[in-house]
C-alpha positions in Angstrom: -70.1 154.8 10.0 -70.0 155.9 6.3 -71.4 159.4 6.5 -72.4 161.3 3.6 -73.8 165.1 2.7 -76.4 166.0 0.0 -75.9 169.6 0.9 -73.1 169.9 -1.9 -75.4 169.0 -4.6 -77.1 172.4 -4.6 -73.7 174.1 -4.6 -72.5 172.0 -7.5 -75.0 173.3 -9.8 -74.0 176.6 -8.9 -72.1 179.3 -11.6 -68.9 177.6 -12.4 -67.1 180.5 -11.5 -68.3 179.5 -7.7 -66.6 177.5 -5.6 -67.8 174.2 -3.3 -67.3 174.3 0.2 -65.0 171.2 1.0 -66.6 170.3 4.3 -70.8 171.1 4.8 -71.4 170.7 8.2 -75.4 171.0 9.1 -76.2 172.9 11.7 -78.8 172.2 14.7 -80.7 175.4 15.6 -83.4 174.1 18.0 -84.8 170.8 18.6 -86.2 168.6 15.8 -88.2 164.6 16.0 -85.0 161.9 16.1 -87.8 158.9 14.7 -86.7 155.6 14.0 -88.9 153.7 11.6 -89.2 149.9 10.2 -91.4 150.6 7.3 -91.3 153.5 4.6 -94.0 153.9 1.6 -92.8 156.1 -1.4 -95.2 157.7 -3.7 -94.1 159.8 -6.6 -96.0 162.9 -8.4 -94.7 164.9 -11.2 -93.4 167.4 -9.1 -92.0 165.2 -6.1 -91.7 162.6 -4.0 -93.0 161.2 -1.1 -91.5 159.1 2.0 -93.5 158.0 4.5 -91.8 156.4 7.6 -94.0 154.1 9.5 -93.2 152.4 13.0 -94.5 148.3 13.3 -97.4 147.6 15.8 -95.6 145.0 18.2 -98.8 143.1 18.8 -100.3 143.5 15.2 -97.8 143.2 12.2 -100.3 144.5 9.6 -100.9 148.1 11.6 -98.0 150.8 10.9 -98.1 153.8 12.6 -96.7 156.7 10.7 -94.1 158.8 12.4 -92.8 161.4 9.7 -93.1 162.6 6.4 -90.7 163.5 4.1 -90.9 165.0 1.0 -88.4 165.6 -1.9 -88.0 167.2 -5.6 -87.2 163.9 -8.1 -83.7 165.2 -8.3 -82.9 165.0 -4.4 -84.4 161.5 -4.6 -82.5 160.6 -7.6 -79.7 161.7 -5.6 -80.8 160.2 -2.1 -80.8 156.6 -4.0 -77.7 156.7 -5.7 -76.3 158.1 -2.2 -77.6 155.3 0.0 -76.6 152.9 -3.0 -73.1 154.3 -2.5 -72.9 153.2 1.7 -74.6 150.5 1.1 -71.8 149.4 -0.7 -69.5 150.7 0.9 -70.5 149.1 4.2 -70.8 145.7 2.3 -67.1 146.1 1.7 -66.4 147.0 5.3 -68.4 143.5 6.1 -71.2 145.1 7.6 -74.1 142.6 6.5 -77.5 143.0 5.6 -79.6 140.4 5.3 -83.2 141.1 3.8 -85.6 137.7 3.2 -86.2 137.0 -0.8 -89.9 137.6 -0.3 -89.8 141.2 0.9 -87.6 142.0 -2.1 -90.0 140.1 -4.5 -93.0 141.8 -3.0 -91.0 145.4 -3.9 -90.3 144.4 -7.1 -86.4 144.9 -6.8 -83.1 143.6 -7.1 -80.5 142.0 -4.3 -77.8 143.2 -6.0 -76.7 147.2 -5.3 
């Protein structure tokens, strides 16, 4: 599994005279949702964006049900993409395949290609 922190972003923009931790680890302090979603919407303001992670109805394919919200300054999703980008391609070259039909990716509006 290709595992990789956003943590050090905030310290990279730190004074230069500051140095970067070389291993983040992230810390569980009490319990917290573990969701699993098949569906995300993404909306974007001038101050943010938006993810909202939505779970399939088994017996009704057009009903989602949403089961957390997530939301982000432009730069951490700016960052999040290029991130997931990044082990997406990486898995690729590790074989791992993903397979998504033409017509979802024409419906979003984007690209095969990573």
């Amino acid at each position: 599994m290709v595992r990789e922190s956003l943590t050090g972003v905030a310290e990279a923009g730190a004074a230069a005279s500051e140095s970067t931790p070389e291993a983040i680890r992230f810390e569980v302090r009490g319990p917290f949702p573990d969701v699993y979603a098949d569906s995300v919407q993404v909306a974007a303001g001038p101050y943010g964006l938006t993810l909202t992670f939505a779970l399939t109805e088994p017996d009704e394919a057009s009903r989602r049900y949403v089961v957390s919200r997530v939301r982000v300054s432009p730069q951490m999703g700016y960052v999040i993409a290029q991130l997931l980008r990044k082990i997406m391609r990486k898995s690729a070259e590790d074989g791992i395949g993903i397979s998504v039909p033409a017509a979802v990716l024409e419906s979003l509006g984007i690209e095969r290609e990573l």
